[in-house]
C-alpha positions as CSV (number, residue, x, y, z in Angstrom):
1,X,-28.8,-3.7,3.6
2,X,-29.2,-5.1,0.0
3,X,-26.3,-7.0,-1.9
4,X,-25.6,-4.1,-4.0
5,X,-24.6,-1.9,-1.2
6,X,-22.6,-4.6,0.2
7,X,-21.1,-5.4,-2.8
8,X,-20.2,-1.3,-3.9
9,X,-18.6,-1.1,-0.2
10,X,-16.2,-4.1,-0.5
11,X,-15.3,-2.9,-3.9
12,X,-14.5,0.5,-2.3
13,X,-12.4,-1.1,0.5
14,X,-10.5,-2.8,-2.1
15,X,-9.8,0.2,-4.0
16,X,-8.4,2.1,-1.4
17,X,-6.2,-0.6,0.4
18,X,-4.8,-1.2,-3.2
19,X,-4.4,2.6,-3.5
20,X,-2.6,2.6,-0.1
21,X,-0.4,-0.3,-0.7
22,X,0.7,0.4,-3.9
23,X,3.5,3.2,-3.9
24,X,5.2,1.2,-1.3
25,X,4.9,-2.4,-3.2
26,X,6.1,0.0,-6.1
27,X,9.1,1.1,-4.1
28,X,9.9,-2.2,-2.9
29,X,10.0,-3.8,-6.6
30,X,12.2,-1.0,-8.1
31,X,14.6,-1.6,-5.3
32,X,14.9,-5.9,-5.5
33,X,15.0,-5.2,-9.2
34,X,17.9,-3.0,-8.4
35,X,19.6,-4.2,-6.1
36,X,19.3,-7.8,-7.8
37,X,21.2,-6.3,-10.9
38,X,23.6,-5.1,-8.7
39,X,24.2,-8.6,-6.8
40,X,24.2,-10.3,-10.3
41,X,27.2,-7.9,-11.9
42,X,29.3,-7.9,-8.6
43,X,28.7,-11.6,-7.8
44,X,27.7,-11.0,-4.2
45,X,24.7,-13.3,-3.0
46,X,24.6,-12.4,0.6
47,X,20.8,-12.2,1.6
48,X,21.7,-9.2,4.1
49,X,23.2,-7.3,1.2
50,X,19.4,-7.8,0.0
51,X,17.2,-7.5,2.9
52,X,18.4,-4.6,4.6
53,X,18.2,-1.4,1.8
54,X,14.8,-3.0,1.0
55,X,13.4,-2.4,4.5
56,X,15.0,0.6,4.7
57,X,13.8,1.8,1.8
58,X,10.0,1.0,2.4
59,X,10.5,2.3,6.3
60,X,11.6,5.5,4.3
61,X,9.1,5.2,1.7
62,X,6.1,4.8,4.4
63,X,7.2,7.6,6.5
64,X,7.3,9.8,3.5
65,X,3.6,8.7,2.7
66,X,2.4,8.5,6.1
67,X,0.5,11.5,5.8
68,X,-1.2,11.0,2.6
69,X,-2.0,7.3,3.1
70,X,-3.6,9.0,6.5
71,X,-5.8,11.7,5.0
72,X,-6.6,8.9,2.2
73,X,-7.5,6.7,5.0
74,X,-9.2,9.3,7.0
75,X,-11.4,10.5,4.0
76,X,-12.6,7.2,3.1
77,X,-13.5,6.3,6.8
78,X,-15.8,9.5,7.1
79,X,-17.1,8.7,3.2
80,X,-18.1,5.0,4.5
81,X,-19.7,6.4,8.1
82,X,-21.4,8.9,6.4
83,X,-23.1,6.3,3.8
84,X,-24.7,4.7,6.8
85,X,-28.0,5.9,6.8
86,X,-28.5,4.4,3.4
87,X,-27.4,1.0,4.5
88,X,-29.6,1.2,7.7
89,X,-32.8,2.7,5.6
């Protein structure tokens, strides 16, 4: 296995873990920035207030993605076992 390979299948990985986590740490961020405002105009800095819409949000967020994140996930897996024989030639 040369360097190159190695390198172009890390760079891959990243990609698609980046592609993966990014529509929840999108969701997440909208909903701090929101809910921040909203503590900020009404005064209320009760970390509960903040904590529990956020991880209800991304638990809603996640099970809405779940199955594209899984066929993402799923594609990439067969694309990196099916490269093998290169990396093993």
């Amino acid at each position: 296995m040369t360097p190159e390979i190695v390198v172009q299948m890390a760079r891959e990985t990243l990609v698609t873990a980046l592609l993966l986590a990014t529509p929840i740490l999108a969701v997440a961020t909208v909903v701090s920035l929101l809910i921040n405002i909203a503590q900020v105009m009404t005064s209320i800095q009760e970390h509960t207030v903040a904590t529990v819409p956020r991880l209800a949000v991304v638990a809603i967020a996640t099970f809405v993605m779940l199955p594209w994140m899984l066929r993402k996930l799923m594609g990439f897996t067969i694309h990196l076992l099916a490269d093998f024989h290169r990396c093993l030639g």
